[in-house]
C-alpha positions, 0 to 999 in steps of 0.5 A: 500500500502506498503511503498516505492513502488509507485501507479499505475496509470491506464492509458487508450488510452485517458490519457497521455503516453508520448511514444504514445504522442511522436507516436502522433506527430512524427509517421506519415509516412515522419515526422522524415524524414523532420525532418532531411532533415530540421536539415541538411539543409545547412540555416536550411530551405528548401522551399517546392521544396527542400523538394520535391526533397530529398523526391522524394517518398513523393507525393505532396499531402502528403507533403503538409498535413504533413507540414500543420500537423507539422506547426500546432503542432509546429514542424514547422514554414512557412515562406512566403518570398515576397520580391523575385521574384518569391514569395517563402515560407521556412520551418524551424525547431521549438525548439520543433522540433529541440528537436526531433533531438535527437531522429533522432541520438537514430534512426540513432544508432539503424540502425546502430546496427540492420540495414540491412548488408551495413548499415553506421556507420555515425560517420566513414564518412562524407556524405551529408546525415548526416554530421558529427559535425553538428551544431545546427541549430539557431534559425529561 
């Protein structure tokens, strides 16, 4: 090998590449979408209705498995609160999930330049959506 150039390391489907790592966690249909209705959430938290209602063509079922995924992962953390009547459980980013919001804004820019004609520039508006100088969520 000649000097300064670096080896080639072969990597197969079972070996790690950090693209199809980053597929692996965050490519399931619905995953980047809770993602960001969770980081834009007003407390940082949704319960599973509230989810369910900005997701509106998100089945139950699907809904459920994809929280259980991210909760597994450690994307997300589920939190019961019994202390209320009825009994209610929230939803609340993790710090590996709040990391992929930065992959939301590389998302959001992309729609931007290649997106659909009509599509929004987010940072000219201020909508529900995306609120413009979005805070960091704290820390669950």
């Amino acid at each position: 090998m000649k000097a300064g150039k670096k080896a080639r390391i072969e990597l197969t489907i079972e070996g790690f590449c950090p693209i199809r790592q980053t597929v692996r966690l965050l490519g399931k249909q619905w995953t980047m979408l809770i993602i960001k209705e969770l980081y834009y959430a007003h407390w940082s938290r949704l319960s599973f209705m509230e989810l369910s209602k900005t997701l509106k063509n998100a089945s139950s079922k699907v809904l459920s498995e994809r929280l259980k995924e991210m909760a597994k992962e450690g994307l997300v953390k589920r939190r019961e609160v019994t202390d209320i009547t009825p009994p209610r459980v929230y939803y609340y980013l993790t710090p590996k999930g709040k990391d992929a919001c930065m992959i939301l804004e590389r998302f959001k820019d992309y729609g931007i330049r290649w997106g659909q004609k009509g599509t929004v520039d987010c940072s000219k508006v201020d909508c529900e959506l995306c609120p413009r100088n979005k805070e960091p969520p704290e820390a669950a």
